[in-house]
C-alpha positions in Angstrom: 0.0 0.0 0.0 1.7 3.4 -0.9 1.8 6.1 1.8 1.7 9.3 1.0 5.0 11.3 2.3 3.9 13.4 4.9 2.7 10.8 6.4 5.8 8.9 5.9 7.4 11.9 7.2 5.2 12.1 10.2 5.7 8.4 11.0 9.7 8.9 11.2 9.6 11.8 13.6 7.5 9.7 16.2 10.0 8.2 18.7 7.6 5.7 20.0 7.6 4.4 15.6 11.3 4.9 15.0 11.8 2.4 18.8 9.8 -0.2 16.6 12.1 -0.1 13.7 15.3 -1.8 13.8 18.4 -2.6 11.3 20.0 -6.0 10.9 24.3 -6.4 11.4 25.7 -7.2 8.4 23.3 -5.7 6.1 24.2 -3.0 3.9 21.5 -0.2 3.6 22.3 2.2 1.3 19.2 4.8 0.3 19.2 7.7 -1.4 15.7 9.9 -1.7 15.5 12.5 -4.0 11.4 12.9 -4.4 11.5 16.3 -3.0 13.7 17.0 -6.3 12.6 15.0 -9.1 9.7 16.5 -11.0 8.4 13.7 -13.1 5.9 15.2 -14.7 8.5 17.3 -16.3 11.2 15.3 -16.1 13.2 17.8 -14.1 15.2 18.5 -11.5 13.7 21.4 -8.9 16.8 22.6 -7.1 15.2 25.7 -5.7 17.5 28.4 -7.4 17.2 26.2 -11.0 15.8 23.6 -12.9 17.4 21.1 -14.6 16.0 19.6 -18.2 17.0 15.8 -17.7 16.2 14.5 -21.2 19.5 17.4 -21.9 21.9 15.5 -20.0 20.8 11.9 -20.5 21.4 11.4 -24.3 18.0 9.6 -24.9 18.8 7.0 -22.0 15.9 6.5 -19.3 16.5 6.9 -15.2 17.4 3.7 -14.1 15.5 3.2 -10.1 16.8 -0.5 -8.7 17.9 -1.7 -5.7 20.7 -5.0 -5.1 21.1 -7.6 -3.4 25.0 -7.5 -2.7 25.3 -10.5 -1.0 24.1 -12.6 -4.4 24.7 -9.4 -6.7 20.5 -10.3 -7.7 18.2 -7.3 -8.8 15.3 -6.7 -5.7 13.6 -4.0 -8.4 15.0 -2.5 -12.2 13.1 -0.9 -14.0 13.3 2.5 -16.2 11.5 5.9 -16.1 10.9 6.9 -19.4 10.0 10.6 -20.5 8.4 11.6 -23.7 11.4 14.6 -23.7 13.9 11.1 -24.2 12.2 10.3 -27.7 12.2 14.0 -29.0 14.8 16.0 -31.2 
């Protein structure tokens, strides 16, 4: 079920959630979030004093979102975000 992110946000500021939550030893985590920034609508990065064209910088190629098992080196997730701005010019 997808939750919305201020409610994600919400949930991660309670101390009483974050006590439930707990990481394994020997696991890698590795994340990196940039919602706040991609605008996929637009295909853009929104850095507050500019905004970036991706299809400009990406030579027709789509955004690669996956995540890795590195133990086994095995995809979780791949798959591409594809913008009509790719296809043109």
């Amino acid at each position: 079920e997808k939750v919305p992110s201020n409610v994600r946000k919400k949930w991660l500021s309670e101390p009483s959630f974050l006590a439930s939550c707990k990481a394994e030893k020997g696991i890698v985590y590795t994340f990196d979030f940039y919602q706040h920034l991609f605008d996929p609508v637009e295909f853009s990065l929104k850095l507050g004093f500019k905004k970036i064209q991706l299809a400009n910088f990406l030579s027709g190629q789509p955004i690669q979102v996956m995540a890795v098992d590195t133990a086994s080196g095995e995809y979780i997730w791949n798959f591409e975000v594809w913008h009509r701005s790719l296809c043109e010019g």
